[in-house]
C-alpha atoms as an extended CHARMM CRD file, in Angstrom:
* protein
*
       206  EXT
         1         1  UNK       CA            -24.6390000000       12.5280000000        0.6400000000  PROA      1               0.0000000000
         2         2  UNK       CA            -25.1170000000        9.3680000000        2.9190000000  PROA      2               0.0000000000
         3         3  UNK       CA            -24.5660000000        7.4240000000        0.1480000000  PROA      3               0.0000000000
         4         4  UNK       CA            -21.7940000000        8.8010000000       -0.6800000000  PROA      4               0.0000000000
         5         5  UNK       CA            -20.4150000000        9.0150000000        2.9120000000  PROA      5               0.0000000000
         6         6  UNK       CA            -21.0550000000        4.7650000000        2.6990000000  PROA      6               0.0000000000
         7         7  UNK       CA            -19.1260000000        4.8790000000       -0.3050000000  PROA      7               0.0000000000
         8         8  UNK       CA            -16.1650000000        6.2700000000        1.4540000000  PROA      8               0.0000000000
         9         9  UNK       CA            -16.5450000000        4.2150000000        4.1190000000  PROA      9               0.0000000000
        10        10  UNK       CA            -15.9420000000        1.1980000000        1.8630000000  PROA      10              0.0000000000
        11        11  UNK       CA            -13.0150000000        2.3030000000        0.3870000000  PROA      11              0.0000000000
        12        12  UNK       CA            -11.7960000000        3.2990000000        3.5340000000  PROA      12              0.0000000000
        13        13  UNK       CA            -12.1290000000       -0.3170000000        5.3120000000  PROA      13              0.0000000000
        14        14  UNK       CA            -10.6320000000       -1.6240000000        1.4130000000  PROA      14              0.0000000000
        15        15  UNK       CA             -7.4970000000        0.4450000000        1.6720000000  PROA      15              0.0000000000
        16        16  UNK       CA             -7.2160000000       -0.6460000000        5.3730000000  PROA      16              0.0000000000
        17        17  UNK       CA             -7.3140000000       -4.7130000000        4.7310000000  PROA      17              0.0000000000
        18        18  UNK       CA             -5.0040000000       -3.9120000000        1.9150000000  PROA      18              0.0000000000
        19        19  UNK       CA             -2.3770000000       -1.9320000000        4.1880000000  PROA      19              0.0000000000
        20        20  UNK       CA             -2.7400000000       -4.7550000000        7.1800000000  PROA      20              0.0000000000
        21        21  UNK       CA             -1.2930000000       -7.3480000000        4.0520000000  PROA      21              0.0000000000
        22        22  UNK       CA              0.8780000000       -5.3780000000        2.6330000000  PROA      22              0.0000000000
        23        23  UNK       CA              3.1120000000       -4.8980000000        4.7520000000  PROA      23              0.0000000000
        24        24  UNK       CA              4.1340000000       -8.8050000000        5.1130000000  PROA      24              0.0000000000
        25        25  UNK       CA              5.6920000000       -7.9470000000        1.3560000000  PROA      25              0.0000000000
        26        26  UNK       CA              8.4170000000       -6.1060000000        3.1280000000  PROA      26              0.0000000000
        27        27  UNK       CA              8.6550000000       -8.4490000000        5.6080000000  PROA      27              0.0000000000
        28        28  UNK       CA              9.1760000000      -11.1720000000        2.4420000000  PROA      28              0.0000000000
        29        29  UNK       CA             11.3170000000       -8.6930000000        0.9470000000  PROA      29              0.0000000000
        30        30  UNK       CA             13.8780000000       -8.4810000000        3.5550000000  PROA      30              0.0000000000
        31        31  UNK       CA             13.5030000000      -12.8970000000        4.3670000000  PROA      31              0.0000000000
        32        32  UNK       CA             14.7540000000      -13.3260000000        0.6440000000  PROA      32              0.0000000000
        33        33  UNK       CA             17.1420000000      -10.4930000000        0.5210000000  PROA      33              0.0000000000
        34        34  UNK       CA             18.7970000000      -12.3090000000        3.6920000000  PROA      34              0.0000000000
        35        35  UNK       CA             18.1020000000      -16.0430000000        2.2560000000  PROA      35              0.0000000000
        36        36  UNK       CA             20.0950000000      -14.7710000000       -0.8830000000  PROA      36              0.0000000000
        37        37  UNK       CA             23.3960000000      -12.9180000000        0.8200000000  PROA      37              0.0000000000
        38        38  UNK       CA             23.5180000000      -16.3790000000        2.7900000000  PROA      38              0.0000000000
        39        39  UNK       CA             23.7910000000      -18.6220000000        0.2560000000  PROA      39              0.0000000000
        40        40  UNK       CA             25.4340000000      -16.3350000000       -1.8650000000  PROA      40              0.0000000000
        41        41  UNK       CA             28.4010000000      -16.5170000000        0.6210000000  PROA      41              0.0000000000
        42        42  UNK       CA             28.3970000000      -19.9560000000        2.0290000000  PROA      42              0.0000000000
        43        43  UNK       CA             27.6630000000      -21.5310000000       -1.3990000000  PROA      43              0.0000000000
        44        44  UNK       CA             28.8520000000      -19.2610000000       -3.8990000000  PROA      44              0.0000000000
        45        45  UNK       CA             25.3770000000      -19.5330000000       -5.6530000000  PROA      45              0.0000000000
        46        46  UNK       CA             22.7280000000      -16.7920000000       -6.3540000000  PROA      46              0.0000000000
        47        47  UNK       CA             20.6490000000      -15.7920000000       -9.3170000000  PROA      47              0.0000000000
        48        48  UNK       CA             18.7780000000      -12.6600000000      -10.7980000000  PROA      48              0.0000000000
        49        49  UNK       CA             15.4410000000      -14.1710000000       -9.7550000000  PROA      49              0.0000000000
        50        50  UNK       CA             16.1650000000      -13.9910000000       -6.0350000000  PROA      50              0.0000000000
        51        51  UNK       CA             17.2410000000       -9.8300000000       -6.7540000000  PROA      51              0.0000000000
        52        52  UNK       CA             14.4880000000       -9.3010000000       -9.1220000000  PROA      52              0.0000000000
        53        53  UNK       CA             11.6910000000      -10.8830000000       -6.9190000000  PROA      53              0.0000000000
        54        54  UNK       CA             13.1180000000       -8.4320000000       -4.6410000000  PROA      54              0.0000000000
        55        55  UNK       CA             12.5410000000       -5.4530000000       -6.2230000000  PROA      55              0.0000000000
        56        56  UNK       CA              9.1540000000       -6.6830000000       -7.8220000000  PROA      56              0.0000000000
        57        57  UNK       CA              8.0770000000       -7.0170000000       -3.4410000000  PROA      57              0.0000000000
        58        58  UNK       CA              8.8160000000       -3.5630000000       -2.5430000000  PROA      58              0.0000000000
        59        59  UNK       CA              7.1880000000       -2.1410000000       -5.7160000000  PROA      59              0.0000000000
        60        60  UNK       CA              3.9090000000       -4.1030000000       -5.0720000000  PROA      60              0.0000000000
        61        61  UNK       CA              4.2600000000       -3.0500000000       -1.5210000000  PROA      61              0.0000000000
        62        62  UNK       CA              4.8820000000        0.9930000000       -2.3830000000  PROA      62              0.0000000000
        63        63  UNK       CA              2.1190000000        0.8710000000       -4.9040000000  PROA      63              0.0000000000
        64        64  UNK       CA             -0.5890000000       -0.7890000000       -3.0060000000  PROA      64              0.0000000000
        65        65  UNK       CA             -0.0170000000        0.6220000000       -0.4800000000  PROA      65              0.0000000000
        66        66  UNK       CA             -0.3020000000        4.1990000000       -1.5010000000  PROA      66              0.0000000000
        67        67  UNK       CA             -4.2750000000        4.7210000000       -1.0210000000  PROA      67              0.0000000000
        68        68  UNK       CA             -4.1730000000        3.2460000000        2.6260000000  PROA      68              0.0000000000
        69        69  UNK       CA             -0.7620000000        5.6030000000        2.8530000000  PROA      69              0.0000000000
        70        70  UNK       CA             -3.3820000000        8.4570000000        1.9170000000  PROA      70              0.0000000000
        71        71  UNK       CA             -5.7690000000        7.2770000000        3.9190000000  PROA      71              0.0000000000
        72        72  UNK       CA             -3.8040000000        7.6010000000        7.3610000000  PROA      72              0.0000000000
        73        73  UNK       CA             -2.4600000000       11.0500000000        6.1170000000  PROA      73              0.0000000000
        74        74  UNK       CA              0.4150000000       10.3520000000        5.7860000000  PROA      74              0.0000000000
        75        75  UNK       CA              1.7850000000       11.6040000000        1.9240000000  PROA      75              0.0000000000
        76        76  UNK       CA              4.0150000000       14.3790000000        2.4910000000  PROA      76              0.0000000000
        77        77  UNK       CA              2.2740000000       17.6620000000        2.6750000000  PROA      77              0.0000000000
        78        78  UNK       CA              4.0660000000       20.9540000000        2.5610000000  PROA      78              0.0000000000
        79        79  UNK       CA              1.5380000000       22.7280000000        4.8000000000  PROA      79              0.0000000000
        80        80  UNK       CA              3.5150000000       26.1550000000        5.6250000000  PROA      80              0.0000000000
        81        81  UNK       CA              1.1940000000       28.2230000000        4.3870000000  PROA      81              0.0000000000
        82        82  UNK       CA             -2.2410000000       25.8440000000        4.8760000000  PROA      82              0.0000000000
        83        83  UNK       CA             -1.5760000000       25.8890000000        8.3140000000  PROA      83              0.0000000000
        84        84  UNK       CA             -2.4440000000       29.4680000000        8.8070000000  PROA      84              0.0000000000
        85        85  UNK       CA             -6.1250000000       29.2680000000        7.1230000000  PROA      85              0.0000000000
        86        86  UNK       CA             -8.9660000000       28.3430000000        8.8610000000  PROA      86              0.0000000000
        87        87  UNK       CA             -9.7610000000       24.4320000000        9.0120000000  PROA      87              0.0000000000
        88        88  UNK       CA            -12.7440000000       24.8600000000        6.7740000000  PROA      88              0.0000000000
        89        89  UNK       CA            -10.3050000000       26.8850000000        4.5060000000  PROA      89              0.0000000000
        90        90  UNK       CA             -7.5960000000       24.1750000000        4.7250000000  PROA      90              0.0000000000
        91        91  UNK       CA            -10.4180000000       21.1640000000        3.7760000000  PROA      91              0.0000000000
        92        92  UNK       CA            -11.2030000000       23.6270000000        0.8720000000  PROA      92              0.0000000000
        93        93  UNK       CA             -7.6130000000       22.9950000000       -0.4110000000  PROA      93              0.0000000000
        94        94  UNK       CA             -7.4010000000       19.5800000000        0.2440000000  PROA      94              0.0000000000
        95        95  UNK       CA            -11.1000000000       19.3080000000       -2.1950000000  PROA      95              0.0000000000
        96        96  UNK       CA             -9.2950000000       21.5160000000       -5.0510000000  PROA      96              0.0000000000
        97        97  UNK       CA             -5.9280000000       19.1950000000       -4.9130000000  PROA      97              0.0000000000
        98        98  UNK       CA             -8.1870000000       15.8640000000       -4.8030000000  PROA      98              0.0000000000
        99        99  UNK       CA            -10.2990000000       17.5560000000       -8.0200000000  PROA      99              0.0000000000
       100       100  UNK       CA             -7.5360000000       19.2200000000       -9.9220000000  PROA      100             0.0000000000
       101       101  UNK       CA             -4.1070000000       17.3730000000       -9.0620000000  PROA      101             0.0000000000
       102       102  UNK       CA             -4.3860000000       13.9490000000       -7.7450000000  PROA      102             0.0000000000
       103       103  UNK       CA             -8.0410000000       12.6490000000      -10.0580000000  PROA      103             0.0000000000
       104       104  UNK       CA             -5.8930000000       13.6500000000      -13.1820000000  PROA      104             0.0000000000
       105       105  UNK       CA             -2.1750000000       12.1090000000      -12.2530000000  PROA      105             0.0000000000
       106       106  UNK       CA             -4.0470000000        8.6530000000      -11.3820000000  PROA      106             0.0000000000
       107       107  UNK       CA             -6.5400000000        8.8420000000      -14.5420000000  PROA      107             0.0000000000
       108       108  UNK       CA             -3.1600000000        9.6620000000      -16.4060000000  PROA      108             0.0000000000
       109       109  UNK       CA             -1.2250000000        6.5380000000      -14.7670000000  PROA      109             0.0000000000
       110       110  UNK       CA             -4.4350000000        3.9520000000      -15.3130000000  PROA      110             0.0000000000
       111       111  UNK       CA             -4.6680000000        5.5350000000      -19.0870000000  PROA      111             0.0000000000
       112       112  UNK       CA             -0.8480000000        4.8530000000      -19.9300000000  PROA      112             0.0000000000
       113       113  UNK       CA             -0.2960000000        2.1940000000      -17.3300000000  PROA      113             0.0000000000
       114       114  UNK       CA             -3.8050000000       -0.5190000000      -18.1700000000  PROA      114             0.0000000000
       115       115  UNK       CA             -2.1510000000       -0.9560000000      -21.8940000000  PROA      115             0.0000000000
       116       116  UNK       CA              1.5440000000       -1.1490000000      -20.6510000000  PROA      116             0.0000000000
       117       117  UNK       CA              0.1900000000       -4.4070000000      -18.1610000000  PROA      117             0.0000000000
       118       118  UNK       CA             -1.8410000000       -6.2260000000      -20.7450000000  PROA      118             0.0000000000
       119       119  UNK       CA              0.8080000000       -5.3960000000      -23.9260000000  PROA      119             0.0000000000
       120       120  UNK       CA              3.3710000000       -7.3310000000      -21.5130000000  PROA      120             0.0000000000
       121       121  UNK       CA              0.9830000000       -9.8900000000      -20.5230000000  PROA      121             0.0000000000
       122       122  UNK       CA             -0.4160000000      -10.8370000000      -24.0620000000  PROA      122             0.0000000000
       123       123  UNK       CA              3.6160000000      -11.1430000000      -25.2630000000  PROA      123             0.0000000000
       124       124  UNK       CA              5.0580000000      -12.8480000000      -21.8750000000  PROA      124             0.0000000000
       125       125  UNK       CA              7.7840000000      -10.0160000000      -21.4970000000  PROA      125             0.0000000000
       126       126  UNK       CA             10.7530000000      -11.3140000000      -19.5400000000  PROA      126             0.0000000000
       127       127  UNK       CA             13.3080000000       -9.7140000000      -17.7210000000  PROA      127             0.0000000000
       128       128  UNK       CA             16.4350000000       -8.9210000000      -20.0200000000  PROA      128             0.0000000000
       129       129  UNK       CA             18.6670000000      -10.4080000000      -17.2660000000  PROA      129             0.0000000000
       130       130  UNK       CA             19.7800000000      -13.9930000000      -16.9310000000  PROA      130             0.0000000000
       131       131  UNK       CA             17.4610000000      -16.2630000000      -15.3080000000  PROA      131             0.0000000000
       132       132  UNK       CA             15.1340000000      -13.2310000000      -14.7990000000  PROA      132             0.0000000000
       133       133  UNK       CA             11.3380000000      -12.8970000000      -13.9690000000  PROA      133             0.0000000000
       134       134  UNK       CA              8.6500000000      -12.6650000000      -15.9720000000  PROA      134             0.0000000000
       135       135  UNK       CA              7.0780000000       -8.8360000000      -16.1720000000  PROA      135             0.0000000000
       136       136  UNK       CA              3.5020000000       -9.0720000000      -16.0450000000  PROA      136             0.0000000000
       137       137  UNK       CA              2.9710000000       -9.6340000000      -12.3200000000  PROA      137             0.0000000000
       138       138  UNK       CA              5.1450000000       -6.3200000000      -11.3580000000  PROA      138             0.0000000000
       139       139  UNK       CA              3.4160000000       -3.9910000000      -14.2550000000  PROA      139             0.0000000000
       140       140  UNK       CA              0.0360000000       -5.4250000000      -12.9190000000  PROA      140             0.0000000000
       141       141  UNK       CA              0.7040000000       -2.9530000000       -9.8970000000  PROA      141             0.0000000000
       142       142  UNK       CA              0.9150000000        0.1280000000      -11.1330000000  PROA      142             0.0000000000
       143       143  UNK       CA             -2.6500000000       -0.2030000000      -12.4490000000  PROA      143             0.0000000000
       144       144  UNK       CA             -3.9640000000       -1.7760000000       -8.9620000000  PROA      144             0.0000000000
       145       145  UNK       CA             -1.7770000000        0.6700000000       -6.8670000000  PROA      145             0.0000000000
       146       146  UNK       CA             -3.5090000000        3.8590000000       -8.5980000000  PROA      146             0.0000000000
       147       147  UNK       CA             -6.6620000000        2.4740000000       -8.8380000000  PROA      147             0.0000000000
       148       148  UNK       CA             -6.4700000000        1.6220000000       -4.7340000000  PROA      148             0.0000000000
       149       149  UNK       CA             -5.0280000000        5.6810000000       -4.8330000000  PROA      149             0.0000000000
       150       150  UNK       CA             -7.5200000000        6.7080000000       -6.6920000000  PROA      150             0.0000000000
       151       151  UNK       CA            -10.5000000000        5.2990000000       -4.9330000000  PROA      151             0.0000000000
       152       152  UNK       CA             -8.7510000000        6.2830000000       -1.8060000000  PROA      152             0.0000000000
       153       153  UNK       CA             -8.7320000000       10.1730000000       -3.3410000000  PROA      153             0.0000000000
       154       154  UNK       CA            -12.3960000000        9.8450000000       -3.9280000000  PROA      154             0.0000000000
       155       155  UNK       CA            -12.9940000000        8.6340000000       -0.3850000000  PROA      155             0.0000000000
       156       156  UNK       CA            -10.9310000000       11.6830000000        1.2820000000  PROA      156             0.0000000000
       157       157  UNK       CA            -13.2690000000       14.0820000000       -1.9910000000  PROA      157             0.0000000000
       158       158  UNK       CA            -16.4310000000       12.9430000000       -0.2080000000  PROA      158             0.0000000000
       159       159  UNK       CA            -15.5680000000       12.9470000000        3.2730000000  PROA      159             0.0000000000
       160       160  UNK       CA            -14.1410000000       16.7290000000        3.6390000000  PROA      160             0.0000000000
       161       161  UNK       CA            -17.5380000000       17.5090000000        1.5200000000  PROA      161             0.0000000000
       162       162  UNK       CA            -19.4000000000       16.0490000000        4.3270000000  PROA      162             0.0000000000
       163       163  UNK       CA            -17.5170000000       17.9010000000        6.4660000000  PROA      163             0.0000000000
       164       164  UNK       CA            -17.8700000000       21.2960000000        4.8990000000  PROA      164             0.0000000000
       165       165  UNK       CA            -21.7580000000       19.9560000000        5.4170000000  PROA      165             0.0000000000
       166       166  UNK       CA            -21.5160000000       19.6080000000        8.9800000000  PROA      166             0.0000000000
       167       167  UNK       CA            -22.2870000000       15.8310000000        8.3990000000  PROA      167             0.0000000000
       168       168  UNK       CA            -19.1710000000       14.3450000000       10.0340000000  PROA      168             0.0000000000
       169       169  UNK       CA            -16.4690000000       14.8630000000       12.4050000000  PROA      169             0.0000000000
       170       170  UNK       CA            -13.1360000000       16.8550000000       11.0250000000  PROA      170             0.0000000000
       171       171  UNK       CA            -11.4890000000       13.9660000000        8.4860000000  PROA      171             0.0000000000
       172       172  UNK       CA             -7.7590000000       15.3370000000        8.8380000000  PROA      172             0.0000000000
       173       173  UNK       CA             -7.8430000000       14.5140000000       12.6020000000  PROA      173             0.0000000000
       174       174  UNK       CA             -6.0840000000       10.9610000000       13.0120000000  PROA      174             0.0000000000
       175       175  UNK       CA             -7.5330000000        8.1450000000       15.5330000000  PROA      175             0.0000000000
       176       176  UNK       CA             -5.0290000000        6.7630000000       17.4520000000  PROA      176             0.0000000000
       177       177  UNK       CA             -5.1710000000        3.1970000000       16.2940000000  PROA      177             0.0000000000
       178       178  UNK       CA             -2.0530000000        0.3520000000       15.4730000000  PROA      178             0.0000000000
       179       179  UNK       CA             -0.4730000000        1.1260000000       13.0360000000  PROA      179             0.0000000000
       180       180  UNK       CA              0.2420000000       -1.8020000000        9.6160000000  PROA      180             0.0000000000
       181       181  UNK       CA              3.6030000000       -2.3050000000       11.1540000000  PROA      181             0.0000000000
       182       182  UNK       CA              2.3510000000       -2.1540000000       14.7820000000  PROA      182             0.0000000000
       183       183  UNK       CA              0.1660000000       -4.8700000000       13.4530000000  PROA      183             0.0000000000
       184       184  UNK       CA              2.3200000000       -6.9240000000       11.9320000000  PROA      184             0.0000000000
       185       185  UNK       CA              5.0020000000       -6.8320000000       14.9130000000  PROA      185             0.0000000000
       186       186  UNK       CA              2.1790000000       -8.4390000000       16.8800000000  PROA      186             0.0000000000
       187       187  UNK       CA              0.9550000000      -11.2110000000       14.3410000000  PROA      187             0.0000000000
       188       188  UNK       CA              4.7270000000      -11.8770000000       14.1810000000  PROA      188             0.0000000000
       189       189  UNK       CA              5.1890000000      -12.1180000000       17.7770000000  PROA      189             0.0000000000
       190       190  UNK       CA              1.6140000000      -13.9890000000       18.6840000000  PROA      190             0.0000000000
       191       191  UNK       CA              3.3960000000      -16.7520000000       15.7650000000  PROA      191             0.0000000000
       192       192  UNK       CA              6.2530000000      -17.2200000000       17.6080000000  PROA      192             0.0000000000
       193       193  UNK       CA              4.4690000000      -17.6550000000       20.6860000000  PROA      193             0.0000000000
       194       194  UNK       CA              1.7940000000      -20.1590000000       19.1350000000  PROA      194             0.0000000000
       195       195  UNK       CA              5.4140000000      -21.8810000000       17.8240000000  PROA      195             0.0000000000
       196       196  UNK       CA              6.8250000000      -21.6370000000       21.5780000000  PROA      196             0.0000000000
       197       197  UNK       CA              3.9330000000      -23.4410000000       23.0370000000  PROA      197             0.0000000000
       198       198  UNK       CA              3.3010000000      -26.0540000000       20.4870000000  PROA      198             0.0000000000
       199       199  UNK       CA              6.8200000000      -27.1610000000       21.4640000000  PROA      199             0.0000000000
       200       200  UNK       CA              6.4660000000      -27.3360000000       24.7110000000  PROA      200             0.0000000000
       201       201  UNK       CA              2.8670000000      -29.1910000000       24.2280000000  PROA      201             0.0000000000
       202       202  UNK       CA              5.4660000000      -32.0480000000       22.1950000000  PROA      202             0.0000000000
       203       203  UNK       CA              8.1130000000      -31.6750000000       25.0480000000  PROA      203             0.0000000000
       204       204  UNK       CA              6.0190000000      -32.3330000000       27.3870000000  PROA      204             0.0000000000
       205       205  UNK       CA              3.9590000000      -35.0340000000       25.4470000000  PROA      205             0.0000000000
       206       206  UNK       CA              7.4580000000      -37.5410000000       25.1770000000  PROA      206             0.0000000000
């Protein structure tokens, strides 16, 4: 079971270095989507690449994103009824949906989804719209997002095991730690401070 428990600890600290990159795809997203109304209105010029691109950001971010998403707790639960059992009770839930619901929907994505990416990649599928995108790159994630789920699934599997053990610490309990976005905010703002001073370094160099 310590094996296993070091197992989930690397998937854990995986899914959280994937989450902490992520989430600069939105921040991408929303540079290009503003980039594009710009010049869309001051020079009457825009093309399905900048939309597409778009679209192919968000869905890399949702997908990858999902195991680290699991992995903070926070997929939507409908816990009504859960929240009236016992907590060993409750982790005894969470181990049949891991086993019986979520192992089988990702296996059933990676089986469908694997062929779909390298069918698409082996032709060079392109986007049906003018000056489109090529395909490959955005059906890639579907197989890395559930994969990343999947792993993550496994992970949550073996901890609440170790738990029902008395090996470890309740695993439904959240640490307060920054969040992706908290994260990002910060690297943002530490940038524009590195900017700020560089400036005033060449100010007052001259």
């Amino acid at each position: 079971m310590q094996a296993l428990l070091k197992l989930s600890r690397g998937i854990d600290w995986l899914n959280t270095q994937v989450g902490k990159y992520v989430v600069w795809l939105i921040l991408a997203s929303t540079v290009i989507s503003g980039v594009n109304a710009v010049v869309r209105k001051a020079f009457n010029i825009s093309s399905n690449a900048f939309l597409e691109v778009q679209w192919y950001l968000f869905a890399a971010s949702f997908l990858l994103a999902a195991g680290y998403t699991l992995l903070q707790g926070e997929h939507v639960k409908v816990d009504v009824i859960s929240s009236r059992f016992s907590k060993r009770t409750q982790i005894w839930i969470d181990v049949f949906g891991y086993i019986v619901f979520l192992t089988p929907m990702c296996l059933a994505v990676l089986w469908y989804g694997v062929p779909f990416f390298t069918r698409a990649l082996a032709s060079g599928e392109m986007s049906n719209n003018a000056g489109g995108l090529i395909r490959w790159p955005v059906y890639l994630m579907m197989p890395l997002g559930f994969t990343l789920l999947w792993l993550q699934g496994i992970s949550e599997l073996i901890k609440r095991l170790g738990f029902l053990q008395g090996l470890i610490e309740d695993p439904t309990v959240k640490k307060v730690e920054k969040t992706a976005e908290e994260e990002l905010a910060e690297s943002i703002r530490n940038l524009a401070e590195a900017a700020k001073g560089n400036g005033k370094n060449k100010a007052e160099a001259h």
